[in-house]
N, C-alpha and C positions, 0 to 999 in steps of 0.2 A: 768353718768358713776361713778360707785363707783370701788375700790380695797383697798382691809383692810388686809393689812397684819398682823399676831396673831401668839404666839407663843413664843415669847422670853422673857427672863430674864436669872438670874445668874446660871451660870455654871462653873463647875472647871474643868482643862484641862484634854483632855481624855474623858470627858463625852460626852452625847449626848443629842442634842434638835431637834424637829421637829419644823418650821413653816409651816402657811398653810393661803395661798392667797384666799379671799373669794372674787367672783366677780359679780358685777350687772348692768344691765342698758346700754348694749351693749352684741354684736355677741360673745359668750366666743371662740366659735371654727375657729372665722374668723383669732384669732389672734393669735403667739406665748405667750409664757409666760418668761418674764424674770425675777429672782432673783439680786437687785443688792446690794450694800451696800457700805457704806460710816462710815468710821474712823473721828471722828475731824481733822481739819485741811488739810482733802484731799479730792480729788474728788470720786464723786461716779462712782463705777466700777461695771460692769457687773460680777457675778461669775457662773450662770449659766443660762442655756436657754433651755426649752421644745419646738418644732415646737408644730402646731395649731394642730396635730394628735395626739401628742402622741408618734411617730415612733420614733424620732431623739431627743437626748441630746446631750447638750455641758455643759464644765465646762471648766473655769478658771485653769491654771496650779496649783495656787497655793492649788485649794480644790481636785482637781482629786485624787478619789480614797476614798476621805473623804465625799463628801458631793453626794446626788440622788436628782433629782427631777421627779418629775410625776406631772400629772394632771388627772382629773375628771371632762371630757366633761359635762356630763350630770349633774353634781352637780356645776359645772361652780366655782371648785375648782383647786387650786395647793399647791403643798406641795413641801417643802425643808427640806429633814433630814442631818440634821449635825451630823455627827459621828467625833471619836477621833478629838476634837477641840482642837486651840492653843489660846493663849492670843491675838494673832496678828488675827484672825475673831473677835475680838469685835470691834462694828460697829452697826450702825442702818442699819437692812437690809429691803427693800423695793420690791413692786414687780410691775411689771408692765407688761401690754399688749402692746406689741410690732408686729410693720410692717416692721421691716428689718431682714438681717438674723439673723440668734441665731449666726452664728460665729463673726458677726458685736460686739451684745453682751457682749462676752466675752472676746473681745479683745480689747473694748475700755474705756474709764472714758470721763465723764461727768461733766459738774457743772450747767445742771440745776435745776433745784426745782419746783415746781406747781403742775398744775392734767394735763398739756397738754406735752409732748414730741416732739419736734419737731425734734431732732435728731435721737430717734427711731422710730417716726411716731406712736405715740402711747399716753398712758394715764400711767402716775403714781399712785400709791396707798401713803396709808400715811406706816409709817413704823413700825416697832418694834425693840424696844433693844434687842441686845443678849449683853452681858457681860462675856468674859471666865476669870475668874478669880479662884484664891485657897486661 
């Protein structure tokens, strides 16, 4: 099971980046997709969630209205476009195939690390930096 999240580096507030979860060696459409990210010093937090179709997003209060995600069943991709960023999104954001729901998600923080999940029943990816900085 692999998940590579790609896509980030430095940005200044206001701007926009996309990431984009690339996934292999497992069911892509068996699973949700979640976006999470992690600041030094805190735990890692869910900030959005795609179901296994497609149909249904969630986002975290604090990116609503700022951040999309989607996926691409058949290219067994997902993507996270970040629009009007603040200094408070930088974080290593990470993505993971998740078995619970997406409002679980978004609503909770984490402190584990590895490639296994056993709190979203799922697999982690390794991560990428975003840096919002001017």
């Amino acid at each position: 099971v692999q998940l590579q999240a790609s896509g980030g580096g430095l940005v200044q507030p206001g701007g926009s980046l996309r990431l984009t979860c690339a996934a292999s060696g497992f069911t892509f459409d068996d699973y949700a997709i979640g976006w999470f990210r992690q600041a030094p010093g805190k735990e890692r937090e869910g900030v959005s969630c795609i179901g296994s179709s497609g149909e249904k997003t969630y986002y975290r209060d604090s990116v609503k209205g700022r951040f999309t995600i989607s996926r691409d069943n058949p290219k067994n991709t997902a993507n996270l476009q970040m629009n009007r960023v603040k200094t408070e999104d930088t974080a290593v954001y990470y993505c993971a195939a998740v078995a619970v729901s997406c409002s679980t998600v978004v609503e909770t923080t984490t402190s584990e690390s590895g490639s296994r999940s056993e709190k979203y029943r799922g697999y982690w990816g390794h991560g990428t930096q975003v840096t919002v900085s001017s």
